[in-house]
C-alpha positions as CSV (number, residue, x, y, z in Angstrom):
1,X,29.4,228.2,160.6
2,X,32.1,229.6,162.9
3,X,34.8,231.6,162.1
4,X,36.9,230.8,164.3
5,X,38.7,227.7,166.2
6,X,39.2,226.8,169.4
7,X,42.8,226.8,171.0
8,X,42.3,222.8,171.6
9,X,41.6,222.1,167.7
10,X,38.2,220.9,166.7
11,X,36.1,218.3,168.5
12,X,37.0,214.9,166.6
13,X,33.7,213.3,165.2
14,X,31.5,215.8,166.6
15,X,27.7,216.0,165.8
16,X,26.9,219.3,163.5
17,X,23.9,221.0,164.1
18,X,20.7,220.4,161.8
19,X,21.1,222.1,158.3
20,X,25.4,222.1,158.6
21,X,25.5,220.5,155.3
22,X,22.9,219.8,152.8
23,X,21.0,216.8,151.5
24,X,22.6,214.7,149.0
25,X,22.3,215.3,145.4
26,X,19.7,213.2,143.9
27,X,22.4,211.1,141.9
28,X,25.8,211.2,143.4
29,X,27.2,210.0,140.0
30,X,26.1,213.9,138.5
31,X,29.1,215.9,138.0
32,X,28.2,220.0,138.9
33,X,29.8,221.8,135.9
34,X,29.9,224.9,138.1
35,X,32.6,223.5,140.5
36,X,34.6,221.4,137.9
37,X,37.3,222.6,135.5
38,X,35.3,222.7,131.7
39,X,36.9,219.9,130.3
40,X,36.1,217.2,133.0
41,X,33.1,214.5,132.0
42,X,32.5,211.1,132.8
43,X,32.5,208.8,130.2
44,X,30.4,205.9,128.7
45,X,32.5,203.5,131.2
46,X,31.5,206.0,134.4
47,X,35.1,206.9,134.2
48,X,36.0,210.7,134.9
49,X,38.1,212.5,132.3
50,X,40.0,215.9,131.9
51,X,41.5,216.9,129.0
52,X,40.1,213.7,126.6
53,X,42.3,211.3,129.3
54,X,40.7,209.2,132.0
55,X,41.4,209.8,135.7
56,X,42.6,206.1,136.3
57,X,45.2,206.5,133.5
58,X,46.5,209.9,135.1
59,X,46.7,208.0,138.3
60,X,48.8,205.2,137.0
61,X,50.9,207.2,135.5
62,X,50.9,210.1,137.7
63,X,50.2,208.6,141.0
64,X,48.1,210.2,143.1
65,X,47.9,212.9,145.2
66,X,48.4,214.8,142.2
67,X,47.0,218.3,141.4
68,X,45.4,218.4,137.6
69,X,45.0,221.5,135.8
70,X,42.6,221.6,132.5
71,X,45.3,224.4,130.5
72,X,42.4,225.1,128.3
73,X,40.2,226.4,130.7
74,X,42.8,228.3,132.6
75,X,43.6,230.0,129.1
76,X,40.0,230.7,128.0
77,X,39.7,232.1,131.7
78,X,42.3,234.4,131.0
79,X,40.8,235.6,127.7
80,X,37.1,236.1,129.5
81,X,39.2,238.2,132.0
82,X,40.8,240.2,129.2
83,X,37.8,240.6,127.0
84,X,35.5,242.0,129.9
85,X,38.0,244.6,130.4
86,X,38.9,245.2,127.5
87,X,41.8,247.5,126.2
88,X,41.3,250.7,128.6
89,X,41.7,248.6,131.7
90,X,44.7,246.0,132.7
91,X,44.1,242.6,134.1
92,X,46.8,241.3,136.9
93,X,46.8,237.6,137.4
94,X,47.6,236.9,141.1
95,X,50.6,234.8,141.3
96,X,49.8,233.9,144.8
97,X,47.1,231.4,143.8
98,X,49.3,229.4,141.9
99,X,52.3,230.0,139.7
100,X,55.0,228.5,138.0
101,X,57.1,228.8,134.4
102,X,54.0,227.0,132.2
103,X,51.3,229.3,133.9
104,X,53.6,232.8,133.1
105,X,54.0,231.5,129.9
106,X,50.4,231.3,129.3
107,X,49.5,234.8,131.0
108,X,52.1,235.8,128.7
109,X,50.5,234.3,125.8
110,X,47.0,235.2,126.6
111,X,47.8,239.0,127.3
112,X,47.3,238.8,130.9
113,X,49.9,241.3,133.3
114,X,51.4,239.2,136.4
115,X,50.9,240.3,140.3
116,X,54.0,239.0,142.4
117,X,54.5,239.4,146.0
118,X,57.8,237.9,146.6
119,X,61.2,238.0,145.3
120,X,60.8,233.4,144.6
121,X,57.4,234.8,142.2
122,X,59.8,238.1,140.8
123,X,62.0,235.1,139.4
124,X,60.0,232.7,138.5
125,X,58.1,235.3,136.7
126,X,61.4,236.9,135.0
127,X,62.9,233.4,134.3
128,X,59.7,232.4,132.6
129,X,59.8,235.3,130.3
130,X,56.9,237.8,131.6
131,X,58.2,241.2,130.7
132,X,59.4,243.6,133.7
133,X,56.6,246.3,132.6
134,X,54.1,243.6,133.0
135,X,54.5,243.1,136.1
136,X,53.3,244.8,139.8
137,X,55.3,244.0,143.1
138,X,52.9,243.6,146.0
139,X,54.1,242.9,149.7
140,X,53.5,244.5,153.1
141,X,57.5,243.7,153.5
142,X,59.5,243.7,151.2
143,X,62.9,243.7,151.6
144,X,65.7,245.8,150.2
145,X,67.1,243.4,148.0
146,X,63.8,242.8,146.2
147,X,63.2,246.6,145.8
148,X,66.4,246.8,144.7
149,X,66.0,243.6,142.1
150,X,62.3,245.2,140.8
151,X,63.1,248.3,140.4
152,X,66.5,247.3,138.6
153,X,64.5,245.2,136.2
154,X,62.1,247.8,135.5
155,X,58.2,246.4,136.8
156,X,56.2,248.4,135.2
157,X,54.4,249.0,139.4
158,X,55.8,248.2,142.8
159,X,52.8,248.3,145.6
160,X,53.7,250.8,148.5
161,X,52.5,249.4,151.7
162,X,53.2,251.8,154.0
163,X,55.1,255.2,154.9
164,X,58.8,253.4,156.0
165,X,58.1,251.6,152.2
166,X,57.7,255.0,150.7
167,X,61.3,256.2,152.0
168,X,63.0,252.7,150.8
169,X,61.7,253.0,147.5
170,X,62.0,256.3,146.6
171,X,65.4,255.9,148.4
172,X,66.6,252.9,146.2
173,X,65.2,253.8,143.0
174,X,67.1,257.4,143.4
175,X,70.4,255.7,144.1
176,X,70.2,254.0,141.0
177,X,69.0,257.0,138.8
178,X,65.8,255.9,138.2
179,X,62.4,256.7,138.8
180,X,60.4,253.9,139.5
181,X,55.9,253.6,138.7
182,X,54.1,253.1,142.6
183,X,50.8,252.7,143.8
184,X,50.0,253.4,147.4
185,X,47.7,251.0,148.6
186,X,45.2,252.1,150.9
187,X,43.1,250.1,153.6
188,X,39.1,252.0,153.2
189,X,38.1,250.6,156.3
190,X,35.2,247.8,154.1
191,X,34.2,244.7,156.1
192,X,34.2,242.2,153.1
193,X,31.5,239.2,154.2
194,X,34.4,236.8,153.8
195,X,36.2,234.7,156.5
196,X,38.2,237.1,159.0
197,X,42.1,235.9,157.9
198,X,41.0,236.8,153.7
199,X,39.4,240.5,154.8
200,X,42.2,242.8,153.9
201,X,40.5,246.5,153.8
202,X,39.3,246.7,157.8
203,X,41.7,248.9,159.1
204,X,43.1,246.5,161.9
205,X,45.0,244.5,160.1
206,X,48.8,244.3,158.3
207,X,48.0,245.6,154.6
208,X,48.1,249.0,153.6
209,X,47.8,252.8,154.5
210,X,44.7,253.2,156.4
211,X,42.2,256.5,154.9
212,X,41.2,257.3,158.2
213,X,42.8,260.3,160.1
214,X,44.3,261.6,156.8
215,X,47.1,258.9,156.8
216,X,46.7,258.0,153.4
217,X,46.3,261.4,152.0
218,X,49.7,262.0,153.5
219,X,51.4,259.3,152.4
220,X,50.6,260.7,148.6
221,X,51.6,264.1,149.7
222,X,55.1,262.2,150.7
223,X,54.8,260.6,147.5
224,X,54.9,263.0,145.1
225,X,57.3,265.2,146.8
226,X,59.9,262.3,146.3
227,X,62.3,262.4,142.8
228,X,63.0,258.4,142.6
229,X,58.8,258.0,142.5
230,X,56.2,258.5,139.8
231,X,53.2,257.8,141.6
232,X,50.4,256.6,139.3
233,X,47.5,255.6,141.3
234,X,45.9,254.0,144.5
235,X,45.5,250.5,145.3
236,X,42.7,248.9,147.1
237,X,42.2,245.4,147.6
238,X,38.9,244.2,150.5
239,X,39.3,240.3,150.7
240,X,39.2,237.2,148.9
241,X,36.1,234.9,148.0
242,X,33.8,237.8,147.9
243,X,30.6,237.4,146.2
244,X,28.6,240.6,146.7
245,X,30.2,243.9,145.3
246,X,28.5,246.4,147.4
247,X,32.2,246.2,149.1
248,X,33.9,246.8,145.4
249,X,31.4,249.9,145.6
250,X,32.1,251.6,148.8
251,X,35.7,250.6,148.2
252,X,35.5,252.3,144.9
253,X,33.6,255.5,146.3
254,X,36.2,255.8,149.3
255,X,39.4,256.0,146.9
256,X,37.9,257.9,144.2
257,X,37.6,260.7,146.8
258,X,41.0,260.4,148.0
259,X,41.7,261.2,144.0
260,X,39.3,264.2,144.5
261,X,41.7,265.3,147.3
262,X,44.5,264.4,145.7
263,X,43.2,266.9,142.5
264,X,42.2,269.9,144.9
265,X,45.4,269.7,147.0
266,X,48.0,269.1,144.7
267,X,46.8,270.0,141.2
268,X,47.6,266.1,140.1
269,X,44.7,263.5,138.8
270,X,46.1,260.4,139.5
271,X,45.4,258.1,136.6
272,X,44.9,255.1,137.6
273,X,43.3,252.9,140.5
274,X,43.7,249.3,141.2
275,X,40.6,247.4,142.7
276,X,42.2,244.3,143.5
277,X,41.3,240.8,143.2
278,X,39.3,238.6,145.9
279,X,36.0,237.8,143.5
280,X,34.5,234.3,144.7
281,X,34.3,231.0,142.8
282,X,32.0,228.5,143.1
283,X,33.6,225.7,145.5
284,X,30.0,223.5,146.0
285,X,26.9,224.1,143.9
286,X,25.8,226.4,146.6
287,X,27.8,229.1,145.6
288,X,26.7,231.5,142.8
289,X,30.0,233.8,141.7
290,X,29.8,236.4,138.9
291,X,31.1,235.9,135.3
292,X,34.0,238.5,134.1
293,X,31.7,240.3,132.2
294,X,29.2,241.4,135.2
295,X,32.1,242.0,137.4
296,X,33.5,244.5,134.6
297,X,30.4,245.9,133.9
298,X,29.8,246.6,137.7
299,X,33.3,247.9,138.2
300,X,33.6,250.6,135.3
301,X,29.8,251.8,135.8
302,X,30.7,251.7,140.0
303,X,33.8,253.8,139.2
304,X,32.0,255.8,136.2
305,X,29.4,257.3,138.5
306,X,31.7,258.2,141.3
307,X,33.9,260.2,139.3
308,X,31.5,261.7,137.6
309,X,30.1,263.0,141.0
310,X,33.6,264.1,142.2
311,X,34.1,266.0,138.6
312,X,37.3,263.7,137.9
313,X,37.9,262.1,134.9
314,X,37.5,258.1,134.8
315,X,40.6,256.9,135.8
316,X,42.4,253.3,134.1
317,X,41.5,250.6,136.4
318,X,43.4,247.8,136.9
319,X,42.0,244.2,138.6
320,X,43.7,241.1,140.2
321,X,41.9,238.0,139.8
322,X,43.7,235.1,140.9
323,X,41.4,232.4,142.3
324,X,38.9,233.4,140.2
325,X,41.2,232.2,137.1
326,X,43.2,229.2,138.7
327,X,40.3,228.4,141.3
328,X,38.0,226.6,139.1
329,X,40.3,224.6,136.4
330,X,41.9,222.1,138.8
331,X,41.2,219.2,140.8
332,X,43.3,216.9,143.5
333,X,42.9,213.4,143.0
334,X,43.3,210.8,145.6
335,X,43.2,207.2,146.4
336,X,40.9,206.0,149.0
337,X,42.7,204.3,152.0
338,X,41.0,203.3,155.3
339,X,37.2,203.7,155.6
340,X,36.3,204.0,159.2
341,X,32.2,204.4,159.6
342,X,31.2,206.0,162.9
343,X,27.2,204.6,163.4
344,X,25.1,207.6,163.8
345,X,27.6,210.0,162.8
346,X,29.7,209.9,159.8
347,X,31.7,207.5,157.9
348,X,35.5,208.6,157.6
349,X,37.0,208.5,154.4
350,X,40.7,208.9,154.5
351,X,42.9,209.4,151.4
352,X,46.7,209.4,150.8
353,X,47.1,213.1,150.9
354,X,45.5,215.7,153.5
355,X,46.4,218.9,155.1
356,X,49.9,219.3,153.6
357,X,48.5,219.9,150.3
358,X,44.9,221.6,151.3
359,X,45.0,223.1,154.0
360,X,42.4,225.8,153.2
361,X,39.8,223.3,155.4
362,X,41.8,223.7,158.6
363,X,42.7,227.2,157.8
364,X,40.2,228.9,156.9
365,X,37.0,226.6,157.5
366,X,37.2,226.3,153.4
367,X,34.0,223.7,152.0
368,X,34.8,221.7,149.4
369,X,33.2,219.3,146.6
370,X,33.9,215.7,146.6
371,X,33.1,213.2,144.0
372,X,34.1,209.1,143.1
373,X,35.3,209.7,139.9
374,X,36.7,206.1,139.4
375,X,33.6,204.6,138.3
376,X,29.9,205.2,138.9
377,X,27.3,204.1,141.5
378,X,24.4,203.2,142.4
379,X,24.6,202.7,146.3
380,X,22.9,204.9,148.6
381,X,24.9,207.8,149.2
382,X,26.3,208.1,153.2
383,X,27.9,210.9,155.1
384,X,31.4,210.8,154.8
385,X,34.7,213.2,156.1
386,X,37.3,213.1,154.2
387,X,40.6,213.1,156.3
388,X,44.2,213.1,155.2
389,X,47.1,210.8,156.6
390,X,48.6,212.5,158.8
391,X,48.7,212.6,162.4
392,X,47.1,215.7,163.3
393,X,42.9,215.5,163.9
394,X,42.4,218.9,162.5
395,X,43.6,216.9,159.0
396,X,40.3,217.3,157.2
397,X,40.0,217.6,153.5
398,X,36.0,217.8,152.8
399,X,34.7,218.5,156.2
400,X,31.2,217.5,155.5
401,X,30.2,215.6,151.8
402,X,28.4,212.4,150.4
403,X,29.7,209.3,148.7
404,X,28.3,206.3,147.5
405,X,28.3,203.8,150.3
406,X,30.0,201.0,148.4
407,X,33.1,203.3,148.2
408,X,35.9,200.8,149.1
409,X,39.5,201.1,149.3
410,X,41.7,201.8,146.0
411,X,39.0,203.9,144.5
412,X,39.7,207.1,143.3
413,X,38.0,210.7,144.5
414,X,38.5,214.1,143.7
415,X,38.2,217.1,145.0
416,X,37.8,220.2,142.2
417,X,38.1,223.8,142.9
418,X,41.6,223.5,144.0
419,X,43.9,225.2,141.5
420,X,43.8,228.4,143.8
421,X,46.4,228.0,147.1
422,X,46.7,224.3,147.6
423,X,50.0,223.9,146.3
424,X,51.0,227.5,146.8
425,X,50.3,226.8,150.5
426,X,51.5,223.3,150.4
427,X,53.8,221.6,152.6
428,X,55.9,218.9,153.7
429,X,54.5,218.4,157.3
430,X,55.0,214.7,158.7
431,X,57.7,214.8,155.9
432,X,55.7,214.4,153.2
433,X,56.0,214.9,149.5
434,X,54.3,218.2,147.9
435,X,52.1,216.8,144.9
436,X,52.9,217.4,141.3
437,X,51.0,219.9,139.4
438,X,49.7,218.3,136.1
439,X,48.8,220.3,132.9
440,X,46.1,218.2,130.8
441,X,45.0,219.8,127.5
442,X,43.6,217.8,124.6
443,X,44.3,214.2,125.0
444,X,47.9,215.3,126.3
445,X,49.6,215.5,129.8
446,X,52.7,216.8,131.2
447,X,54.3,217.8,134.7
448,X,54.7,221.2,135.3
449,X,55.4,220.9,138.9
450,X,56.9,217.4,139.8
451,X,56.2,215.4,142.3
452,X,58.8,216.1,145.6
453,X,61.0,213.1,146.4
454,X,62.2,211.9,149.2
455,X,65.7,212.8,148.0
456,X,64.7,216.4,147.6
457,X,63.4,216.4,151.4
458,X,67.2,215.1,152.8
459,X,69.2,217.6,150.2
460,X,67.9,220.1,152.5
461,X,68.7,218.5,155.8
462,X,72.5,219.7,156.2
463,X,73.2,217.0,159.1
């Protein structure tokens, strides 16, 4: 599939090549446990549920589009994630994917630290309770009032993206007599198999300090001549929805030698390097992601061997999954609007949501899962897009999928694997209202997010 998009948009109702999507499963009414949150079944009546509640209830009362989120699996998530590491390693949930007061209470809860990369996630962070310590400041930006703000609350890192960020830092954290715990974070120059806007380690790109002509060597000699830092390790991150970790190892291999020539240089073994986030989950039943416990495994016997080789003690290793704990525990329900078949083609399937809260499809040529969860079927299945409703004909939700035939207007669909960036990136394009976020967990459901109203759209428009 290509990886990139032509300046005109895509082709509207254009015919994909043989083998673009795959055959329909052999019953449509099958749910794939490995792309729904753990909670979701259908019941006796054919009725999806989450949580113990059915889907048609949470619609009525929730209205749909409407993002749910099964707590319980986001929370044993968080415990697989802290158990595979274990107590000699630290696990950074990505705020990025998706965060708000109820999720950094239950990172707080669950023992998981907190990865922010704005000054809106520093406060919604702090607000929610998530101690300073516990918490690492990312950005290839930041400004000087959020230095200021992180290092005046004490966060336990702050990210160093490159050598003007050094300066500012060290420059800010002096002025207030303190000395504040960095990372430098390094681009190694991996090609993650991923799709070109997620790769973040090539070197031509905005992230980082690249390890090529001794740039990031220098920026740690820079580093530790500076009073107002403590530098503690070296960052690396190589992408997002990465299934292979022969990156992770070259990765790991290329910044455990900068630690060997940080040790010969400067006398100093850094103690700690961060490996990032970016590990894959499982969007269709065509992809196969790793459980916590191999990706640990991998990671400590990856960075075991190379500093054994180098002669350097192991260093702590911190990891920042984000996706791979929100990803997987939430699903987007729509209602079915107009149903426009195209003979020969594809049968379009618009709902009453769209692009402003998934735009992953248009982005970033994401695939999704699609399911009627309303009721069950029997009807043959047919090749459907689902499209959103607004007036753009990039607006595609599930580019390629199958549905019952008999699907009819007012039934309800969803689309799981959507607890990582849909509302992060949401928006209000056409003017429309940003979804609520809803936490289901045993036979109970609240609103963590709410639903935008329109009111909320015109207390922003000044006149």
């Amino acid at each position: 599939m290509s990886r990139s998009a032509h300046p005109a948009g895509p082709r509207h109702a254009d015919v994909y090549p043989e083998g673009h999507y795959t055959a329909p499963a052999a019953d449509l009414n099958v749910l794939d446990e490995k792309v729904w949150a753990r909670t979701v079944r259908r019941n006796s009546d054919g009725v999806v549920t989450v949580g113990g509640i059915e889907v048609s209830r949470l619609a009525e009362e929730f209205g749909t589009p409407a993002y749910f989120l099964d707590e319980a699996d986001f929370r044993a998530r968080c415990r697989a994630w802290a158990d595979a590491f274990g107590p000699d390693a630290d696990v950074f949930y990505a705020g990025k994917a998706f965060l708000s007061r109820a999720v950094v209470r239950w990172l707080k809860e669950e023992g998981l630290n907190l990865d922010v990369c704005s000054g809106g996630e520093l406060t919604t962070a702090l607000d929610a309770g998530m101690p300073a310590e516990r918490i690492a400041f990312h950005g290839n930006n930041k400004s000087a009032e959020e230095i200021e703000r992180a290092v005046r609350v004490g966060v336990g890192r702050i990210v160093l993206d490159s050598f003007q960020e050094i300066v500012r830092v060290a420059h800010i954290a002096q002025s207030m007599g303190k000395r504040q715990r960095v990372q430098i974070r390094v681009t190694v120059g991996v090609e993650a198999h991923t799709h070109e806007f997620i790769a973040t380690a090539h070197e031509d790109q905005k992230f980082g300090i690249a390890l090529a002509d001794g740039l990031a060597a220098e920026a740690v000699r820079r580093a530790l001549r500076l009073d107002g830092l403590e530098l503690i390790g070296i960052h690396s991150h190589i992408g997002s929805q990465i299934f292979d970790m022969a990156g992770f190892e070259v990765s790991a291999r290329r910044v455990v030698q900068l630690l060997a020539e940080v040790r010969d240089e400067h006398g100093v073994e850094l103690p700690e390097i961060d490996l990032g986030g970016g590990l894959g989950i499982a969007y269709t039943s065509e992809d196969d992601p790793s459980e916590p416990h191999e990706i640990a495994k991998a990671l400590h016997e990856i960075v075991s061997r190379e500093c054994e080789a180098a002669g350097l003690a192991t260093p702590r290793i911190s990891v920042e999954p984000g996706r791979a704990i929100v990803g997987p525990t939430a699903f987007t329900l729509y209602e079915v609007g107009t149903i426009k078949p195209l003979e020969g083609l594809r049968t379009y399937v618009s709902v009453d949501g769209g692009m402003s809260d998934n735009i992953r499809t248009a982005l970033y040529d994401a695939e999704y899962s699609v399911a009627l969860v309303s009721r069950t079927s029997d009807a043959e299945p047919m090749l459907v897009r689902v499209v959103g409703k607004h007036c753009e004909s990039g607006d595609i939700v599930v580019r390629d999928a199958f549905l019952p035939a008999d699907l009819a207007p007012g039934d309800l669909i969803a689309v799981p694997a959507t607890g990582a960036y849909c509302r992060s990136m949401a928006s209000n394009y056409n003017h429309s209202l940003r979804p609520p976020v809803v936490a289901v967990n045993d036979g109970q459901a609240r609103v963590i997010v709410r639903r935008e109203t329109e009111e909320d759209l015109l207390r922003l428009d000044v006149g």
